[in-house]
N, C-alpha and C positions, 0 to 999 in steps of 0.2 A: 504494500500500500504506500503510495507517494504521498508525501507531507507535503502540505502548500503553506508556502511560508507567505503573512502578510508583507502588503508594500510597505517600504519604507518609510518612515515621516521623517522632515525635515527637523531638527531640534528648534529651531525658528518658529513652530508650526505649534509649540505644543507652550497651553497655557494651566497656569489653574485655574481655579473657580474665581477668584479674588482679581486675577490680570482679566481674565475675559470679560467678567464683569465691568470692570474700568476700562474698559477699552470700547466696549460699548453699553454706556447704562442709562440709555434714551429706549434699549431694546431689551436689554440683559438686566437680572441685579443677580445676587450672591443668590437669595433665599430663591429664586425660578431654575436658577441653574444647580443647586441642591436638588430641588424637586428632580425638576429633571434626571438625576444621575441617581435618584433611592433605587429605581426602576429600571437603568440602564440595561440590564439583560432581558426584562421584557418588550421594553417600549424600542428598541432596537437601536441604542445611542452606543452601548458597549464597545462595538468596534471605534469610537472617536475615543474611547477614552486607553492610556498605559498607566498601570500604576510602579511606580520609582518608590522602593521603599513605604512608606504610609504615604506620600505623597502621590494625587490622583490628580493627573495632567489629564489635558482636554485638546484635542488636533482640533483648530478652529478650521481648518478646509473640511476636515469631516462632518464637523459639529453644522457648519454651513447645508453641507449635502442632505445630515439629517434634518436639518429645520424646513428643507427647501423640500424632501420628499411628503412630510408631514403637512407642509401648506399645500402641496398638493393632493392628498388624498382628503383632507378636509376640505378642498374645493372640491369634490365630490358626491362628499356626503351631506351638503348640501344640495 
């Protein structure tokens, strides 16, 4: 059985909850991007996020792709 190794992230690419937040908190704050990540293996964020020791980093290219699949199936269900 062959292993499929994920793509690489960039180290540029990967935020915490606290930088993401501040980097955009017209969209984002701390206590929405918690919510978001209690669920991360259900809600299908998981693969944006790597965890470094106790710290849990966030690919903001990922994080994007999942927000942008998510507004689009809610423009559906609609």
């Amino acid at each position: 059985m062959k292993e499929t190794t994920p793509a690489a992230l960039p180290l540029d690419d990967l935020h915490t909850v606290e930088e993401l937040a501040n980097k955009y908190p017209r969209i984002l704050s701390v206590f929405t991007l918690r919510w978001q990540l209690r669920d991360r293996a259900k809600n299908g964020l998981a693969p944006a996020c790597v965890r470094v020791g106790k710290k849990l980093l966030i690919s903001k290219t990922r994080y994007e792709q999942w927000l942008a699949a998510r507004a689009g199936n809610d423009a559906h269900a609609a």
